[in-house]
C-alpha positions in Angstrom: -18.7 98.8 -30.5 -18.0 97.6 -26.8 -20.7 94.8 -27.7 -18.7 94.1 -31.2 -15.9 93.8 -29.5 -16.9 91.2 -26.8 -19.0 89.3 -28.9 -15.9 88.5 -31.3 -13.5 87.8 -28.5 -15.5 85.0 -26.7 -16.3 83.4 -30.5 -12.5 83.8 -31.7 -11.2 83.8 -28.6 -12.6 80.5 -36.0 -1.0 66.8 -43.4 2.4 65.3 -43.8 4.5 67.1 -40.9 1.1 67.0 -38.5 1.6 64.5 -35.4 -0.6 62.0 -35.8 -3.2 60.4 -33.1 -3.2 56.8 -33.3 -7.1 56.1 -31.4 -8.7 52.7 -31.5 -12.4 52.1 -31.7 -14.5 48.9 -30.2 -13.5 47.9 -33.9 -10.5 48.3 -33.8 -10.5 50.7 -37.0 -7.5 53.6 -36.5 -8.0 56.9 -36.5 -5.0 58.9 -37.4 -5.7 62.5 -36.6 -4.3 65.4 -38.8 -4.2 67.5 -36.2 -2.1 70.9 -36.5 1.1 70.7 -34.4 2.8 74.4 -33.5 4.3 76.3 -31.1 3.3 79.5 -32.8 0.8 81.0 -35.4 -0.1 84.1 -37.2 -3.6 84.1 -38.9 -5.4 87.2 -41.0 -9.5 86.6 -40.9 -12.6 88.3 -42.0 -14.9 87.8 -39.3 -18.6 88.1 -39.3 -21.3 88.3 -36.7 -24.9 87.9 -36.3 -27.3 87.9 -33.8 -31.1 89.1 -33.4 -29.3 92.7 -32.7 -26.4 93.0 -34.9 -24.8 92.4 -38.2 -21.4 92.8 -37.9 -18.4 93.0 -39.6 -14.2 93.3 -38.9 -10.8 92.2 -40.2 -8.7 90.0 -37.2 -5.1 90.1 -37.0 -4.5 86.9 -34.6 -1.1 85.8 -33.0 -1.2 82.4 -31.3 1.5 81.2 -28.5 -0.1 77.3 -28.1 -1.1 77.1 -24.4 -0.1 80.6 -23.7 -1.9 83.6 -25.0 -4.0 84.9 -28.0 -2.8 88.4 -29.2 -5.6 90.2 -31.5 -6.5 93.7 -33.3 -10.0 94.2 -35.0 -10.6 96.7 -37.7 -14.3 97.2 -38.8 -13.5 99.2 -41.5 -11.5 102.2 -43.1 -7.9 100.9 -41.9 -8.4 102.2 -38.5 -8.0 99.3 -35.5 -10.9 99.6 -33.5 -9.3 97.4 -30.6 -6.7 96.0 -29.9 -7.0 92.6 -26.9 -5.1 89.3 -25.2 -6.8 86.2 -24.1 -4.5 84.6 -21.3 -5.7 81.2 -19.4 -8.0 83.1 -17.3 -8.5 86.5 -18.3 -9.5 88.2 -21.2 -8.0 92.2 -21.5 -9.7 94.3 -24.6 -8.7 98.3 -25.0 -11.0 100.0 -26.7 -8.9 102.3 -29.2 -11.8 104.6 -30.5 -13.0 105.7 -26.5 -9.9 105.2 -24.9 -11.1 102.5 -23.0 -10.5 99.1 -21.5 -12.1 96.1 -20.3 -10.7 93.0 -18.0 -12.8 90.1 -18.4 -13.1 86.6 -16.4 -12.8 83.8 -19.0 -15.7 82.3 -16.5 -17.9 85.1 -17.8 -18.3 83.5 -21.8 -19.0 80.1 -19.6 -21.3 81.7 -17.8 -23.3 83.7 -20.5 -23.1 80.8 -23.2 -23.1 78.1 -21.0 -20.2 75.9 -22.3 -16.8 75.7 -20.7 -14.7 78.2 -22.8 -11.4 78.1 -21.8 -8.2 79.1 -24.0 -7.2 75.9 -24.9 -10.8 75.7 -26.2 -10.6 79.1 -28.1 -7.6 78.2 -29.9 -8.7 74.9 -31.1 -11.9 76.3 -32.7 -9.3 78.5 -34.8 -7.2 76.1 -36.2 -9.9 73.5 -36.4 -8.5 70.9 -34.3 -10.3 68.2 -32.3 -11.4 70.0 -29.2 -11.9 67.2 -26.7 -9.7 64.8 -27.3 -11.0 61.3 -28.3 -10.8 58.7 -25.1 -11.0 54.7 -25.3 -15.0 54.6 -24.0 -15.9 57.2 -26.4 -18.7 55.8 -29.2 -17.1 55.7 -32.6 -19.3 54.3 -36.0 -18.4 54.9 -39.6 -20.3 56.9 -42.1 -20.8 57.7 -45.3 -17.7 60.0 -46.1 -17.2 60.5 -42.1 -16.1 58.5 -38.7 -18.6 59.5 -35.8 -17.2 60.1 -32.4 -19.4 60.5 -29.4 -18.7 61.6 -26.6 -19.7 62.9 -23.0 -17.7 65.7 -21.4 -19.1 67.3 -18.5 -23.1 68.1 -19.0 -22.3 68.4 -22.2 -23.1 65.4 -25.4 -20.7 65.8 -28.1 -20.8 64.7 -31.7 -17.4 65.0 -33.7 -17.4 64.3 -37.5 -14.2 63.1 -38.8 -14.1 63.5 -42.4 -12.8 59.4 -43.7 -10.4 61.3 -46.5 -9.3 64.4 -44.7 -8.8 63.1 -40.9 -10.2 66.7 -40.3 -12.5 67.4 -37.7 -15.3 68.8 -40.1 -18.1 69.4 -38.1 -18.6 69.4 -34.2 -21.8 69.9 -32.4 -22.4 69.8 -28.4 -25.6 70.1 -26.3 -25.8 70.5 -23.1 -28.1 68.0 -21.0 -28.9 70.3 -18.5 -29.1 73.7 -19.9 -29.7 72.4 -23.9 -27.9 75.2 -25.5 -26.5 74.1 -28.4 -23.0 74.8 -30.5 -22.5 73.7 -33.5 -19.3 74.4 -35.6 -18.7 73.7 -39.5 -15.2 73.7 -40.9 -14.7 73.8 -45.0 -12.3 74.5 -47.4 -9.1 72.7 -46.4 -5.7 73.9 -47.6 -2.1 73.5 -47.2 0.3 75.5 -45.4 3.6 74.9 -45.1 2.8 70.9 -46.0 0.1 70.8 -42.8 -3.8 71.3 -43.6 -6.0 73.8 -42.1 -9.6 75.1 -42.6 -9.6 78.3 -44.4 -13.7 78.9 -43.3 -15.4 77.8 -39.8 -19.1 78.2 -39.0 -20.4 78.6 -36.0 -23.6 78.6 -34.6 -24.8 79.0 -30.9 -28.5 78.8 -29.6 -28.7 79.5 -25.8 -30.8 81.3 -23.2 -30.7 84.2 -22.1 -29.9 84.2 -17.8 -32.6 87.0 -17.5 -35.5 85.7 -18.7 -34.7 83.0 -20.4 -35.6 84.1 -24.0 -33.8 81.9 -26.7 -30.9 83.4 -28.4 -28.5 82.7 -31.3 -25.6 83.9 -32.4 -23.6 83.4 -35.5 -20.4 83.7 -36.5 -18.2 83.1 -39.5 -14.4 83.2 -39.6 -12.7 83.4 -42.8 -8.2 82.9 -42.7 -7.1 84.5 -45.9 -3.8 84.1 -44.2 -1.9 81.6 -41.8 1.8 81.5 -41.0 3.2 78.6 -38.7 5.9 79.3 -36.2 7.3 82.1 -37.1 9.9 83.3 -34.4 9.6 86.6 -34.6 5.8 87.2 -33.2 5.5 90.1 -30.5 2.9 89.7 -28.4 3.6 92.9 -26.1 0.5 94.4 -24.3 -0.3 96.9 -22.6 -2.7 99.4 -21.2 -2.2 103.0 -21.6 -2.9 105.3 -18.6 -4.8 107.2 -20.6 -7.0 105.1 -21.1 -10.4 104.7 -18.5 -11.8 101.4 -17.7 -15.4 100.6 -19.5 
């Protein structure tokens, strides 16, 4: 379960009222980006995750403060929360409801076992399928069929962005590392509406890396399903703590 648990935390931790982005190419064709604007969010998934060692399943309940904090409960199954967890800027906090125990977490440690630079920013954009590097003027952008292609380079890594030419949704996202040449690709389908702003109600993600001890290739999988999104409700509580009871993993 502890596995379960820290597995979905690094991968979670996936319109008319949107802002939009006006960006210029060496074309000088616009690119207005339907980004989702909030200050707040409250999203019901189905999560699923795969990797040579697990097949695993769990219903997320996921509040949002942009910026701030990620608030989130996981139940595998039966109705019973299996844990309950935060992600802040730099720390990730996960209790353990079944054992009574609790875990503190570096958000360095995802960077350091997948390789990318996960960060909470980064986290939250992979949930509400917005553009996660923002596009910059000596970026490489062409047109395709049914898509605008944005390349980019940030940090070791090479980033392809595809821009969907109807929705001005990012739809699919894929980075490589140069160094390291893990790989994370992300697939975001069936748009809808919410409140008059569109959102992906399915991402896809897949991420091939190597292992630090002996370098074996790995891949993980994960699919996150929103059957439910509420935007800036006032109301969230996202009160946390750990119980004394409870002994550290």
């Amino acid at each position: 379960m502890n596995r379960f648990i820290l597995c979905l935390t690094g991968l979670l931790i996936l319109s008319a009222c949107s802002k939009k982005l006006a960006i210029f190419s060496s074309k000088s064709e616009q690119l207005n980006l339907n980004n989702l604007e909030y200050e707040n969010l409250t999203i019901k998934s189905k999560i699923k995750y795969k990797d040579e060692n697990r097949d695993l399943k769990a219903t997320a309940n996921i509040r949002v403060r942009r910026d701030s904090i990620i608030w989130f409960s996981l139940t595998p199954g039966l109705g019973i929360e299996a844990a309950r967890g935060i992600v802040t800027k730099d720390s990730i906090i996960i209790l353990d409801k079944i054992h009574k125990e609790y875990q503190v977490l570096r958000v360095s440690e995802l960077s350091d076992k997948y390789h990318f630079d996960f960060d909470l920013k980064l986290i939250e954009s992979i949930i509400i399928g917005n553009l996660i590097w923002p596009i910059e003027s000596d970026d490489e952008i062409s047109k395709e069929e049914g898509y605008f292609k944005v390349q980019k380079s940030e940090g070791d890594l090479t980033v392809m962005n595809f821009i969907g030419s109807n929705s001005m949704k990012l739809e699919r996202m894929q980075a490589v590392s140069d160094t390291s040449k893990n790989a994370m690709k992300i697939e975001y389908v069936d748009f809808l509406k919410v409140d008059g702003k569109v959102v992906p109600s399915e991402i896809n993600m897949l991420i091939n890396y190597r292992s630090k001890r002996n370098r074996a290739k790995k891949e993980s999988k994960v699919q996150i399903r929103h059957s439910k999104i509420s935007i800036n409700n006032d109301n969230l509580n996202f009160g946390f703590s750990i119980p004394e009871k409870y002994d550290p993993m």
